[in-house]
C-alpha positions, 0 to 999 in steps of 0.5 A: 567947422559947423558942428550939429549937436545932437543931444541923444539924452540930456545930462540932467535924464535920469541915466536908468532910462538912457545909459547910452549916449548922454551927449553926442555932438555929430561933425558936419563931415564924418570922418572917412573909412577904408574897406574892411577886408578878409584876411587869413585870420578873418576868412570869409566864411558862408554858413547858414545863419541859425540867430544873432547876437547883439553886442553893446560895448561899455564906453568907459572902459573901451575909452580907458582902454589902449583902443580908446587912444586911436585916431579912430576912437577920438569922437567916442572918447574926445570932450565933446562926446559922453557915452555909456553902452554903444552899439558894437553890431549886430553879428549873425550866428550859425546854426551851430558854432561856427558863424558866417562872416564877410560873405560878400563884397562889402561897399563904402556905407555912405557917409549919410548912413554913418551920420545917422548912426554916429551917435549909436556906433560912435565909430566910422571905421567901426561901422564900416567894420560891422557891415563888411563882416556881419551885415554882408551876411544878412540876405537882402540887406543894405548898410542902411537896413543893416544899421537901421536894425542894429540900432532899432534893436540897441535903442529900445533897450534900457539900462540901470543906474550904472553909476549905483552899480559901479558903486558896490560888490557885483557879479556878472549875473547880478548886472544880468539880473539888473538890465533884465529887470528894465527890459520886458521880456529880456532874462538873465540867460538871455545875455552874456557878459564879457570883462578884461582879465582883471574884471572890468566890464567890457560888454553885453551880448544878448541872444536873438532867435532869427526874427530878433525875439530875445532867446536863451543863449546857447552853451558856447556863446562864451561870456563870465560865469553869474557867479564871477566878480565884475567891476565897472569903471565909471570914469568920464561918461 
C-alpha cells in the first residue's frame, strides 16, 4: 500500500525542540473506528465547564507498557514510527471537581481528520475516544476544531533533552521545572506529572483557564508530589 512519510522532525533535530514525533510515516488508509460510547462506569454527565486539561503521554512507556501491544497501538509503537510526547487530548474541566464528559452524541470523525492528526494523536481509536468524551463537551466544536485546537496547543510546546534526563536522578518537579524552562509562560505549578506504581513517567497534564492561557493547577488535579522520584524509560523513540 502507498504510504505518505511525514517526517514531523527529522532524526538528526535537535530532540530539545522536538520531543514529539521523530518520524511519523501516515497510511494511505487510516485505520477504522467504532463509536465510543457511555457506559455505567463512564456515564455522560453535563457540568458547566470551568477550564481544561491538556494531557501529553510519554511514547516510550505507553509502547513498553501491555497497552502498547494492541492492535490499535501498532502505528505509534510498530518500526515504521518514532515517537516522544503524543497527544492524549484536550479534557474539559469543571468548575469544581467533577468534569463534563460525553455530552452529546458523538459522530464517526472523518478519516480525513484522523489523517491529519495521526501523527500528534498516533491512535484512530484514540482520536475517536477523545471526541466523544471530551470534545462533545466543547460548545460549537466539530472533530475538526476539536483536533485542530488540541493539536494547536501540543504542537507549540516544546520539550528538554529527554534522553539527559533519562540519564540521571529525577524528581517530578525537576522534569516540571525542565519543560517550564523551554516554554515561555509555562511554571512548574502549571502541570501535573503522572507515573506507573513503579515511577516511570507516564504523562504530563498542563492547566488551562477556559481561553487555553497556562493556569496553576487546582489542588485535586492528582498528579506526583515535586519531591517524588521519577524515572523515564527511553526505550525505542
Amino acid at each position: 500500500m502507498h504510504r505518505l512519510l511525514i517526517v514531523a522532525a527529522m532524526l538528526a533535530a535537535p530532540v530539545t525542540l522536538h520531543a514529539q514525533a521523530l518520524q511519523c510515516a501516515v497510511p494511505g488508509e487510516v485505520p477504522r473506528v467504532r463509536p465510543d460510547l457511555p457506559s455505567r462506569e463512564q456515564p455522560r454527565r453535563v457540568v458547566l465547564i470551568g477550564s481544561y486539561t491538556l494531557a501529553i503521554s510519554w511514547s516510550p512507556q505507553f509502547c513498553r507498557s501491555g497497552a502498547g501491544d494492541r492492535p490499535t497501538s501498532r502505528f505509534q509503537c510498530g518500526e515504521d514510527n518514532r515517537f516522544g510526547f503524543t497527544l492524549h487530548g484536550l479534557w474539559p474541566d469543571g468548575v469544581e471537581k467533577q468534569w463534563p464528559q460525553y455530552c452529546r452524541p458523538a459522530q464517526i470523525v472523518p478519516a480525513r481528520v484522523i489523517r491529519a492528526h495521526l501523527c500528534a494523536t498516533p491512535s484512530a481509536q484514540l482520536q475517536q475516544h477523545e471526541w466523544a468524551k471530551h470534545g462533545t463537551c466543547m460548545a460549537g466544536y466539530t472533530p475538526a476544531r476539536y483536533f485542530a485546537r488540541s493539536t494547536a496547543l501540543y504542537r507549540r510546546l516544546r520539550f528538554p533533552d529527554m534522553d539527559a534526563l533519562s540519564r540521571r536522578s529525577l524528581t517530578a518537579g525537576g522534569l516540571a521545572s525542565a519543560i517550564a524552562a523551554r516554554n515561555p509562560g509555562l511554571a512548574p505549578e502549571m502541570m501535573r506529572i503522572t507515573a506507573d506504581r513503579q515511577g516511570w513517567l507516564d504523562e504530563v497534564w498542563i492547566c488551562l483557564s477556559k481561553d487555553f492561557r497556562y493556569r496553576r493547577c487546582p489542588v485535586h488535579q492528582g498528579g506526583l508530589a515535586p519531591n517524588a522520584d521519577l524515572r523515564i524509560w527511553r526505550g525505542r523513540r
